[in-house]
C-alpha positions as CSV (number, residue, x, y, z in Angstrom):
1,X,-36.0,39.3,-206.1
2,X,-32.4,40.2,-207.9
3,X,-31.2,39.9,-204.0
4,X,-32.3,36.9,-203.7
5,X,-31.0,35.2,-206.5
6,X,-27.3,36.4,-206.3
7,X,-26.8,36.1,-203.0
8,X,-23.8,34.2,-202.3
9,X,-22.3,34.3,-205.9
10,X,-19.2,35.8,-204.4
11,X,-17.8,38.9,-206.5
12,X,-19.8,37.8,-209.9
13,X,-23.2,37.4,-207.4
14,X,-22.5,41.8,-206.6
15,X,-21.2,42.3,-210.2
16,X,-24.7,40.9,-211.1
17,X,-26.8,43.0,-208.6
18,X,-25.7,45.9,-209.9
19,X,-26.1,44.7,-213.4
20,X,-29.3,46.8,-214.9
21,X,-30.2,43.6,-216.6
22,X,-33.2,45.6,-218.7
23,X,-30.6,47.1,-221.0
24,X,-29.0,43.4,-221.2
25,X,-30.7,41.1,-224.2
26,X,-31.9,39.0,-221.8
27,X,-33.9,41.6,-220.3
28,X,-35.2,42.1,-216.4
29,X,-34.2,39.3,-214.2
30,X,-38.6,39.5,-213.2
31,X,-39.1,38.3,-216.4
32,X,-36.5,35.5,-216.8
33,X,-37.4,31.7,-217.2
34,X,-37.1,29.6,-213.8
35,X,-34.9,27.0,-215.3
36,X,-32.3,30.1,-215.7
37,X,-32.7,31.3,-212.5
38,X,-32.1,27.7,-211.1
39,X,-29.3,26.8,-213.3
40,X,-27.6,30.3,-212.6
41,X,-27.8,29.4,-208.9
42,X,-26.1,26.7,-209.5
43,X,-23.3,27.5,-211.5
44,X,-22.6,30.8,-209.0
45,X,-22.9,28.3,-205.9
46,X,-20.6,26.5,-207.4
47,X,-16.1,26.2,-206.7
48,X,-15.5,25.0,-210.0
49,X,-15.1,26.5,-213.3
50,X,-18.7,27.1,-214.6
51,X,-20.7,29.2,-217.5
52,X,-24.3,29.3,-218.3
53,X,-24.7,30.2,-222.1
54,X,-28.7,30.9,-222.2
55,X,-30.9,31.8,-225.4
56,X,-30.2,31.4,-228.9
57,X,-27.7,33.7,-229.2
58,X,-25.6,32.0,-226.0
59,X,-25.3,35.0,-224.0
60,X,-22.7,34.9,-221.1
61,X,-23.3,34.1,-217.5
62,X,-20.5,32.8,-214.9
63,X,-19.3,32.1,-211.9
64,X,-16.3,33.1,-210.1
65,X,-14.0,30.4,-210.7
66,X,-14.5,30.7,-214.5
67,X,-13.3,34.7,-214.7
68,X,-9.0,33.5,-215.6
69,X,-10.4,31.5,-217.9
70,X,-11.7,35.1,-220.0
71,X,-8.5,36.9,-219.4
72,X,-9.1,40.0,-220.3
73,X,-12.5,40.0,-221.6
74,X,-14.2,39.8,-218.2
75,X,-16.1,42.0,-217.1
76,X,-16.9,43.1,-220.7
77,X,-18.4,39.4,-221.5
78,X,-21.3,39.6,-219.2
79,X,-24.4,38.7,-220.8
80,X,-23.0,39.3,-224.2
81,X,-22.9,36.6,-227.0
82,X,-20.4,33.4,-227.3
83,X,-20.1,34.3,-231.1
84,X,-19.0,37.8,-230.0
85,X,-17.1,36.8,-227.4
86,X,-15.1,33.9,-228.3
87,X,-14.9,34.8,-232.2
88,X,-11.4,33.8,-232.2
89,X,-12.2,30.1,-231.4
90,X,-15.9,30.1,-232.4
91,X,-15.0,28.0,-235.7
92,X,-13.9,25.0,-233.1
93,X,-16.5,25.8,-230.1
94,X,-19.6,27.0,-232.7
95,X,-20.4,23.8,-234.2
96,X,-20.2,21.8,-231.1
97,X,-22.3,24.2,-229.1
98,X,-24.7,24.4,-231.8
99,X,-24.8,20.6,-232.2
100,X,-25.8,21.4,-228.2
101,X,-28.4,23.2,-229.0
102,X,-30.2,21.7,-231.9
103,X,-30.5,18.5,-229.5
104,X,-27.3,16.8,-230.0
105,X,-25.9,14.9,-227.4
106,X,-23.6,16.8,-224.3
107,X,-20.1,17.2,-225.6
108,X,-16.8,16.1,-224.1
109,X,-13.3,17.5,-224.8
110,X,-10.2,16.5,-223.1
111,X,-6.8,19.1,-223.1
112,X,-8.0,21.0,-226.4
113,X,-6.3,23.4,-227.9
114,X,-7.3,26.7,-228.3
115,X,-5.4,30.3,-228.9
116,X,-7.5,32.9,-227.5
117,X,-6.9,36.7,-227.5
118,X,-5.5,38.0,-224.0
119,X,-4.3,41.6,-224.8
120,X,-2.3,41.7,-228.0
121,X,-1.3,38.0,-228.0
122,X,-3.2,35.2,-229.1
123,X,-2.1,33.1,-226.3
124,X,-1.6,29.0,-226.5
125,X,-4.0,27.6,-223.9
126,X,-5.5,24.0,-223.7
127,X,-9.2,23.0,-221.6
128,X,-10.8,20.1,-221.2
129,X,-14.7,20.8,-220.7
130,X,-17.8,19.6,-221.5
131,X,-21.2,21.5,-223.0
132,X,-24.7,19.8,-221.4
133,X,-27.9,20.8,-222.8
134,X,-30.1,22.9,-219.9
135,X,-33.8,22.7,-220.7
136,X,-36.2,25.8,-220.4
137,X,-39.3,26.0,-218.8
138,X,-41.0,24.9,-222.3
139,X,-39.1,21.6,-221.9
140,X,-36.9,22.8,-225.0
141,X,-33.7,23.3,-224.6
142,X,-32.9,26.7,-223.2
143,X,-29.4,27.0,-222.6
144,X,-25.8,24.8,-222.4
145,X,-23.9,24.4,-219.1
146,X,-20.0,24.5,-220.2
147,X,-18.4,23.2,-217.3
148,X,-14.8,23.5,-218.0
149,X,-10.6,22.6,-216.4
150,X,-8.1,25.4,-217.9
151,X,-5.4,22.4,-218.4
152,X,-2.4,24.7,-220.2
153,X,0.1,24.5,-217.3
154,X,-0.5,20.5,-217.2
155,X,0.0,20.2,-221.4
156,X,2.9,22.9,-221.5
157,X,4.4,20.7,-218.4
158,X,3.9,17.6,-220.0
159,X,5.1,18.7,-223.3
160,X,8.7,20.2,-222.0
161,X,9.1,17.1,-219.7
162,X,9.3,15.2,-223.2
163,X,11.5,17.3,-224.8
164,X,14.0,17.5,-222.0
165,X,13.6,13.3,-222.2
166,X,14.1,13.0,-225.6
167,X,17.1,15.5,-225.5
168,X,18.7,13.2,-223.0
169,X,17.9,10.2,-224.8
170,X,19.4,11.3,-228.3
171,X,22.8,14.1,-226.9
172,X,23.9,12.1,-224.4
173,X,25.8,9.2,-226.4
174,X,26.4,12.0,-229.1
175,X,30.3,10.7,-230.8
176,X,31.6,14.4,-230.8
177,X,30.8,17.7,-229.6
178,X,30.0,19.0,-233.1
179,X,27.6,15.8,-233.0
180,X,26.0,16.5,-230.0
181,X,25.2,19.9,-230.8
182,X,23.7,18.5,-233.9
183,X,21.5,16.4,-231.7
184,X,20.9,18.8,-229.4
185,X,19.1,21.2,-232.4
186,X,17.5,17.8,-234.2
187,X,15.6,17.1,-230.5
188,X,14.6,21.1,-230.2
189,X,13.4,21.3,-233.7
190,X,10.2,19.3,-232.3
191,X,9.1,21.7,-229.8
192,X,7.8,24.5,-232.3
193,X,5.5,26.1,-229.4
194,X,8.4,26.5,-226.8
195,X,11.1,27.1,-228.7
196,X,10.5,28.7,-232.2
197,X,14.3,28.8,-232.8
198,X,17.4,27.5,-231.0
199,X,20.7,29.0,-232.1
200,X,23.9,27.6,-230.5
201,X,27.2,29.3,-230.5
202,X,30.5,27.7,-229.5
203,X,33.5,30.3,-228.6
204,X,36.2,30.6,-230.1
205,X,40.4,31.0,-229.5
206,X,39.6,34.5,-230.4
207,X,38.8,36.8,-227.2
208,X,34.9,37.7,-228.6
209,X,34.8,34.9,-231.2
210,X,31.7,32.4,-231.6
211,X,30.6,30.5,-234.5
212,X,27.0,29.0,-235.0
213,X,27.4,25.2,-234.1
214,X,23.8,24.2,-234.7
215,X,20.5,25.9,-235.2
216,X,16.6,24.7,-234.7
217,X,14.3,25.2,-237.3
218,X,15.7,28.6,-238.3
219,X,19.5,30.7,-238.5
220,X,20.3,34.1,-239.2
221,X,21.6,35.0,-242.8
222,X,23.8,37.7,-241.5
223,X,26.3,35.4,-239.7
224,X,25.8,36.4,-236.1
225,X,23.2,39.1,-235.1
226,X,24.0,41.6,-232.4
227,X,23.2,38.8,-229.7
228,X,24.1,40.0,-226.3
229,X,27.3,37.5,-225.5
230,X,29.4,40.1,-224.3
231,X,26.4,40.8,-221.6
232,X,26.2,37.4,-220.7
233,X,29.7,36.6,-220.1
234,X,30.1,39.5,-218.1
235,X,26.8,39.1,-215.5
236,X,27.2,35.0,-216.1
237,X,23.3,35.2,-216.3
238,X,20.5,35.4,-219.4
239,X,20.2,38.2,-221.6
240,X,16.5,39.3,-223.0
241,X,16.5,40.5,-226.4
242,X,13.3,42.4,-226.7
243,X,13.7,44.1,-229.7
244,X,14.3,40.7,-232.4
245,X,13.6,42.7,-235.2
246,X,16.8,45.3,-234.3
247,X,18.7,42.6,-233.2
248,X,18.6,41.0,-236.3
249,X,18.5,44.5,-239.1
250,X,14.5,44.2,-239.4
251,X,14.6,39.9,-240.6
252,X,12.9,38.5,-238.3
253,X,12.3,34.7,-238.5
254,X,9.9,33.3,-240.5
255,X,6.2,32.7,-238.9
256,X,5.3,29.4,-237.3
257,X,2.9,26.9,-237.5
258,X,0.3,29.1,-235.7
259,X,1.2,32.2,-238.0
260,X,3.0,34.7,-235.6
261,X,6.8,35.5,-235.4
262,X,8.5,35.4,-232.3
263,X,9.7,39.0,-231.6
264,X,11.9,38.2,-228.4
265,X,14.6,36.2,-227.7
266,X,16.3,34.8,-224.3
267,X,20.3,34.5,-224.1
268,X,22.0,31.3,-221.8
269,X,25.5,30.8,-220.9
270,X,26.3,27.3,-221.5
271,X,29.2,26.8,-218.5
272,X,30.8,24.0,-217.0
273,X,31.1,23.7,-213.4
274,X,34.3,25.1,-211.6
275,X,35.0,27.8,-214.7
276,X,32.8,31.4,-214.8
277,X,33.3,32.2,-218.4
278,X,30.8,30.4,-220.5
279,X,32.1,28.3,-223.5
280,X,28.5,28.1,-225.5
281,X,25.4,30.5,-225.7
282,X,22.1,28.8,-226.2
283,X,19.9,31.6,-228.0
284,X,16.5,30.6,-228.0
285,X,13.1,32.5,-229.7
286,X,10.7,33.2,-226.9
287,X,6.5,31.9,-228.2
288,X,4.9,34.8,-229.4
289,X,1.5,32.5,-227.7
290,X,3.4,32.6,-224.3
291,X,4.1,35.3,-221.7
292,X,7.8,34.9,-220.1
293,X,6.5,33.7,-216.7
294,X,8.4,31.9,-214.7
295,X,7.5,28.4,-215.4
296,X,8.4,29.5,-219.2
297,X,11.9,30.2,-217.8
298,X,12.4,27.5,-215.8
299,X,12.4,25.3,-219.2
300,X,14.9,27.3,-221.1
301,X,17.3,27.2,-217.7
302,X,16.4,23.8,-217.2
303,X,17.2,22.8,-221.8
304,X,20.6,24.6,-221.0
305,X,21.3,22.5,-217.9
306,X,20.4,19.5,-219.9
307,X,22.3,20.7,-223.3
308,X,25.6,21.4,-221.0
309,X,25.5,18.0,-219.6
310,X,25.1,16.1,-222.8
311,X,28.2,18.7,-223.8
312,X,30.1,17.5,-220.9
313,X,29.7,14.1,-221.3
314,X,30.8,14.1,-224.6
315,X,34.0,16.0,-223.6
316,X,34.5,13.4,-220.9
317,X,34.6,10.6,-223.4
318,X,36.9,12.3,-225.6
319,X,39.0,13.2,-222.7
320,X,39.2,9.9,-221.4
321,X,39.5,8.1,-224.8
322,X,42.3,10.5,-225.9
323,X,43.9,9.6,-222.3
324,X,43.4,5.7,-222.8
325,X,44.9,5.9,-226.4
326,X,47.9,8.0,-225.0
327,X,48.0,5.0,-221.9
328,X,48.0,2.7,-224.5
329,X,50.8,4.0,-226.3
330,X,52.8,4.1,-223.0
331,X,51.9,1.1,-222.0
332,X,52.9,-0.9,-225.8
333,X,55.9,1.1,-224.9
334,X,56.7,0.0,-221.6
335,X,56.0,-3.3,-222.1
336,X,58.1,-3.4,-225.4
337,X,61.2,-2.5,-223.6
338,X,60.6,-4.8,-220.6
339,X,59.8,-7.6,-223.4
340,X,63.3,-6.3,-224.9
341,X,65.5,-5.2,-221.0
342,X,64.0,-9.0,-220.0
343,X,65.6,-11.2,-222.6
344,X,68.6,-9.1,-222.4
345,X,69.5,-9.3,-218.0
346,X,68.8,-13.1,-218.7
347,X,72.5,-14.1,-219.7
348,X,74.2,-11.8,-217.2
349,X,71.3,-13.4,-214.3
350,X,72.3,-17.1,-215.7
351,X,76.2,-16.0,-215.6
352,X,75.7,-14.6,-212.0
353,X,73.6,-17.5,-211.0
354,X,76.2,-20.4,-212.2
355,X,79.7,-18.3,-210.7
356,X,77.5,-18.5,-207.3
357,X,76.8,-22.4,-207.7
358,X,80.4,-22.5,-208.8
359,X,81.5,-20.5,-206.1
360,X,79.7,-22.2,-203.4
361,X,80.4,-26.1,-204.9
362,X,84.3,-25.5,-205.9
363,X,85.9,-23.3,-202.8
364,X,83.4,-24.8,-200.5
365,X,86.3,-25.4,-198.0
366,X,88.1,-22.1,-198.4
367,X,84.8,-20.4,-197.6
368,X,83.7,-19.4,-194.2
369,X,80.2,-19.1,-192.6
370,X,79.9,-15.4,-193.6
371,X,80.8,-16.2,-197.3
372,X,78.8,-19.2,-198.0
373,X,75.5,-16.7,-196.3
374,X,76.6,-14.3,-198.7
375,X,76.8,-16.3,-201.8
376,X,73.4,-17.7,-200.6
377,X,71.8,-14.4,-200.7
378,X,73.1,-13.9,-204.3
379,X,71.7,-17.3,-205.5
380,X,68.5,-15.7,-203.6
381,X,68.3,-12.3,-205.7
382,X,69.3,-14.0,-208.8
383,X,66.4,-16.3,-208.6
384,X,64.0,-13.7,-207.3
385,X,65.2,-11.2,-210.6
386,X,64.8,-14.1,-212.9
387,X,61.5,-14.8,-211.7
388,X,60.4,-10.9,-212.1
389,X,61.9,-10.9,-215.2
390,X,59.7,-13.9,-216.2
391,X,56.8,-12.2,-214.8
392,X,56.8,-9.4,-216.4
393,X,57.7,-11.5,-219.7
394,X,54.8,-13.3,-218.9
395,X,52.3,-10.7,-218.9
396,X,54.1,-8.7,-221.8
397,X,52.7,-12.4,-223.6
398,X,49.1,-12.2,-222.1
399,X,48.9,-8.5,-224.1
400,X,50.0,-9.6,-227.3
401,X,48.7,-13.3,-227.4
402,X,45.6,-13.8,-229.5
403,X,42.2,-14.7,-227.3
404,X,40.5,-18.0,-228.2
405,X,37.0,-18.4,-226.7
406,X,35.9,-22.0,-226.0
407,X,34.6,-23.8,-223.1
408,X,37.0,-24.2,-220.0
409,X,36.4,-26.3,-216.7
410,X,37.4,-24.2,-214.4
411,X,36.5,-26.6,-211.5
412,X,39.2,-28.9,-213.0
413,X,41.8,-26.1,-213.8
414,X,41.2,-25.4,-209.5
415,X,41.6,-28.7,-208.6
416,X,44.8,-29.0,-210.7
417,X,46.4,-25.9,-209.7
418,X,45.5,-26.9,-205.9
419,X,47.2,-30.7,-206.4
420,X,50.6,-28.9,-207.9
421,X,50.7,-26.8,-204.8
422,X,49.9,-29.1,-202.3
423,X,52.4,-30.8,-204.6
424,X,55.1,-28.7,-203.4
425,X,54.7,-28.6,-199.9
426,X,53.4,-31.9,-199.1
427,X,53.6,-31.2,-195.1
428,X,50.8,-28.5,-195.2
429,X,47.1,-29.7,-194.4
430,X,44.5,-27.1,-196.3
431,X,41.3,-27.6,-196.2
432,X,40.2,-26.8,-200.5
433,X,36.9,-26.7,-201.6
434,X,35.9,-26.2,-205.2
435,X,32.3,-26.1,-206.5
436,X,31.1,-28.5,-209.4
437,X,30.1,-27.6,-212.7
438,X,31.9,-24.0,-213.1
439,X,32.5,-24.2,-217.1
440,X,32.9,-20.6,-218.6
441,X,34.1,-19.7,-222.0
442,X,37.6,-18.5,-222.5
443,X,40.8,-18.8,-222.9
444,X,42.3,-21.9,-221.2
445,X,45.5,-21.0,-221.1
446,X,45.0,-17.3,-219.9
447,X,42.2,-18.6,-217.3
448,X,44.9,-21.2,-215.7
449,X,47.4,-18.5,-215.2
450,X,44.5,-16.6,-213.5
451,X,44.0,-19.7,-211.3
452,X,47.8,-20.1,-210.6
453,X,47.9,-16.4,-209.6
454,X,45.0,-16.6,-207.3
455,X,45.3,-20.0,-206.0
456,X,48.8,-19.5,-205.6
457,X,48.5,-15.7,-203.6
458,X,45.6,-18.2,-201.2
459,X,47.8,-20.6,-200.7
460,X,51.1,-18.3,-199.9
461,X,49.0,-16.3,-197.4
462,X,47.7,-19.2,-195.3
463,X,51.1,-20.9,-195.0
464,X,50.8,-19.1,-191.4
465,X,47.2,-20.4,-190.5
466,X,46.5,-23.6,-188.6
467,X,43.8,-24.3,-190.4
468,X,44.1,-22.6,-193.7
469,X,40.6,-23.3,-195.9
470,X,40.6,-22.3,-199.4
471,X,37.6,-22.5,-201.3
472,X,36.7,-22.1,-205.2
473,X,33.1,-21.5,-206.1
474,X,30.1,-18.9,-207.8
475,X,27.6,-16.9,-206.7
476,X,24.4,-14.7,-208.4
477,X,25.0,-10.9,-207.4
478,X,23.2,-8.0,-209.3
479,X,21.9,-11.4,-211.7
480,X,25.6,-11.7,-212.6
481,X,27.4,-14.7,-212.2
482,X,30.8,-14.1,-210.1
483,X,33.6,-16.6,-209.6
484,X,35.5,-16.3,-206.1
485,X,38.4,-17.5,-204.7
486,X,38.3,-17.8,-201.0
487,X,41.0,-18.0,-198.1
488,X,40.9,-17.5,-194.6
489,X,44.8,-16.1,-194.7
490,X,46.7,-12.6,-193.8
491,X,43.7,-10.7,-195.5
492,X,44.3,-6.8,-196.1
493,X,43.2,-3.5,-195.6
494,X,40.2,-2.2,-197.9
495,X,42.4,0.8,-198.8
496,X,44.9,-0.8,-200.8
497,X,42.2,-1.9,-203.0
498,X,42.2,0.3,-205.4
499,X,46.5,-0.1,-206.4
500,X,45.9,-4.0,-205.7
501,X,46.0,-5.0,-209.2
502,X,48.3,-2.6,-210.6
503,X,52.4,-4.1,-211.6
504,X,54.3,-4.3,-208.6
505,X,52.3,-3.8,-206.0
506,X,52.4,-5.8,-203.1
507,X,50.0,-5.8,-199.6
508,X,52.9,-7.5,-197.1
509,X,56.1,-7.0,-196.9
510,X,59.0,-9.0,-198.2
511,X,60.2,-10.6,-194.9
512,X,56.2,-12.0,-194.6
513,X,56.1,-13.4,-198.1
514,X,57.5,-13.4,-201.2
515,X,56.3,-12.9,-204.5
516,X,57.3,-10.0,-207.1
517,X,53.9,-7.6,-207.5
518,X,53.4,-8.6,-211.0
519,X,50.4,-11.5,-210.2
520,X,47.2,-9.4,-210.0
521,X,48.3,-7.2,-212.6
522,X,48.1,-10.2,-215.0
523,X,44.9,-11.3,-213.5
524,X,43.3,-7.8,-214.1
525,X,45.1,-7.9,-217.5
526,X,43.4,-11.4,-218.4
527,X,40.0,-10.2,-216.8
528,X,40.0,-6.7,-219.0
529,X,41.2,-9.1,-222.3
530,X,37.9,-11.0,-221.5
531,X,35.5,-8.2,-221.5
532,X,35.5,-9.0,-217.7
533,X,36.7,-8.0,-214.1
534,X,38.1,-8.3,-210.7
535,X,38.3,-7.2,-207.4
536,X,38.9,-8.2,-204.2
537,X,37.0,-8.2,-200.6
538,X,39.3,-8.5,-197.5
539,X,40.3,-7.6,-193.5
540,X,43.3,-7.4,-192.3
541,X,43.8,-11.1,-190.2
542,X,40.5,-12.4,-191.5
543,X,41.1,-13.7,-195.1
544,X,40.4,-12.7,-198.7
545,X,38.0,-12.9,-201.3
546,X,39.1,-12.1,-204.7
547,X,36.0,-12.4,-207.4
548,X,35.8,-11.9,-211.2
549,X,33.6,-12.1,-213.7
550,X,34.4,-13.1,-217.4
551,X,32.7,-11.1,-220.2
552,X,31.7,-12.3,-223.4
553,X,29.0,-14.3,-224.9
């Protein structure tokens, strides 16, 4: 009975009962073949997306799960031929259903693309499927089993997910914002499907102002069109433009690859974060094979996102490089008239200086205790200006010194620097270790001031340790190689990091030790020259690490 064999075909199985399948061309279901009636149980028993075609003229029979895949031509395909049914993709699914038929081997078709009517739009969908011959009960083939996976979300996913890569890939080290805009249309231009045309527009000083900055694939020849920006600046959201062709006098833009115009746009606000008002507008022809659902949206929000970043980044770099170029200036400044300022306090320091000595040697007698302290302290300032004075000389010469790259022992330069010292104050007892082999390439002469500095700075802030250690030495991190020097002195609180290396800066105070500020700032000035860096690791009472690392090949 008809009972019988729809039972449990969920709503296709009652659609079918009441089907008066005499009137149907494959006539009453008494008189039907039994391989149909099998295979038809099976394909209505079944979860996943199936359809029977039976007959020569493939008539339509299908299960619950297959009914999206007809849109809108269920329930009007029931029974009725493939030809009929699918005419507008017959010229791809004919031949290999016929190839089916006539004894061909099954078919199988992974994420195919097919446009298929769905109310007035021939809608962009993808499937991957397979057609398997069904015999009769004359053991010639009666039918084809299409067993088929609607795959367009996956392909349209897929697709955008490459688009919004490649647009990272190619804006983001964009030179300019006029360049990355550029980009920005060059990357667009390759998704035809999602985005027919991309217009961008950059505001102008002028209160409504924007001029086109780059366009995808198409641009208007009317200048601009009566795009809703004022709209958009106003809500700070998109803007639809359903009527294209009104928008734009009756041109609208030329037909695609898949011969329909897009008749709709979408309007975005390009806008940087902290600041309502947008600076861009992303216009953007909406796929005349796409309904505006929301996974459609999502990738135009999701392009802008992406397009404003690359936007910002660019306008970061410019920022910063129009900052470092104006820090540069100051700085050749700066050091200019300290260069000039230091050679000029040296006579009047030498004169001061000498009068002291003279002072001190000549009226020796005539001075008291008092005096003599005094003079003492002057001796003590003039020698601690001098060496300032030569500090900052000395790193005005690190800037403007030429950089010669050869191969430097720094395990020897250590050693050295460590012997002078100990030189100096032969009653100490520090315990120095410095690694073997550490050759680098650089500048001797820069890299042995770098020592002197660091070295020095260890050795000056263990003077109050019993057992001061310093040690010299590299170590792998990140798969760079980083030189350290080590001490077990006064250490410092992590905070001050950041000013550490900056000119006269200095972590202790002046009745703890002395020294002028100027040190790390020509280490860090030496480091930079290299291509390289420093920084330091340290507690307060527990010693410090300072480490660089030298650029360069």
């Amino acid at each position: 009975m008809a009972s019988d064999l729809f039972a449990g075909g969920g709503e296709m199985g009652a659609l079918m009962r009441q089907t008066d399948w005499a009137k149907t061309k494959l006539g009453p279901v008494e008189n039907w073949p039994r391989s149909l009636k099998t295979m038809l149980g099976v394909v209505l028993g079944s979860r996943f997306p199936m359809l029977l075609w039976w007959g020569p003229d493939l008539l339509h029979l299908y299960n619950d799960a297959y009914r999206p895949i007809l849109r809108d031509k269920h329930p009007a395909s029931l029974a009725e031929p493939a030809a009929e049914i699918w005419a507008e993709v017959w010229d791809v699914a004919g031949p290999m259903a016929r190839s089916v038929q006539e004894g061909g081997p099954a078919t199988w078709i992974e994420d195919l693309q097919l446009f298929i009517n769905s109310g007035a739009m021939a809608e962009e969908t993808y499937f991957t499927f397979s057609y398997s011959p069904v015999p009769g009960d004359d053991g010639r083939i009666g039918g084809i089993l299409n067993t088929v996976q609607e795959t367009t979300a996956k392909v349209q996913s897929e697709r955008q997910i490459q688009t919004l890569h490649d647009l990272a890939a190619r804006a983001s080290d964009a030179r300019s914002e006029a360049d990355a805009y550029t980009r920005v249309a060059e990357v667009l231009s390759g998704n035809e499907l999602d985005l027919p045309f991309v217009l961008l527009y950059a505001r102008t000083e002028k209160p409504d102002g924007v001029r086109l900055a780059a366009a995808s694939r198409w641009k208007p020849d009317n200048g601009t069109p009566g795009w809703p920006f004022a709209e958009v600046v106003r809500t700070g959201q998109e803007a639809m433009v359903d009527d294209l062709g009104g928008a734009l006098g009756g041109r609208l833009p030329p037909a695609g690859s898949w011969n329909a115009r897009p008749e709709r746009a979408i309007v975005l606000p390009l806008s940087r974060a902290g600041q309502a008002a947008p600076y861009a507008f992303f216009v953007a022809g909406i796929s005349p094979h796409r309904a505006l659902d929301d996974r459609y949206r999502r990738f135009f929000r999701r392009t802008v996102d992406q397009v404003a970043t690359a936007i910002d980044q660019v306008r970061g770099r410019e920022t910063e490089a129009r900052w470092s170029q104006e820090l540069e200036r100051v700085n050749n400044e700066l050091e200019a008239f300290s260069y000039s300022v230091s050679h000029d306090l040296r006579a009047p320091l030498r004169a001061i200086d000498g009068f002291s000595q003279a002072l001190l040697a000549d009226y020796s007698a005539k001075l008291d205790e008092q005096g003599r302290t005094y003079l003492e302290r002057v001796r003590a300032a003039t020698k601690r200006m001098t060496q300032l004075i030569d500090d900052l000389l000395g790193l005005s010469k690190i800037t403007r010194a030429s950089l010669a790259r050869e191969a430097v022992d720094l395990t020897d330069l250590a050693r050295k620097v460590l012997i002078d010292l100990g030189g100096r104050d032969p009653e100490r007892k520090v315990d120095t270790r410095v690694a073997d082999g550490l050759v680098v390439k650089g500048d001797p002469h820069l890299l042995t001031v770098v020592l002197e500095n660091l070295l020095g700075n260890a050795w000056k802030f263990t003077s109050k340790q019993p057992a001061a250690t310093i040690e010299v030495g590299k170590e792998t991190r990140d798969g760079e190689t980083v030189y350290f020097v080590k001490d077990n002195g006064a250490g410092f609180s992590m905070e001050h990091a950041t000013k550490l290396f900056a000119p006269f800066q200095r972590l202790h105070a002046a009745s703890d030790f002395e020294g002028t500020g100027i040190g790390l700032a020509t280490v860090h000035r030496v480091m930079a020259r290299h291509g390289g860096r420093v920084w330091a690791e340290a507690k307060p009472g527990q010693g410090a690490t300072f480490l660089f690392t030298l650029g360069g090949p």
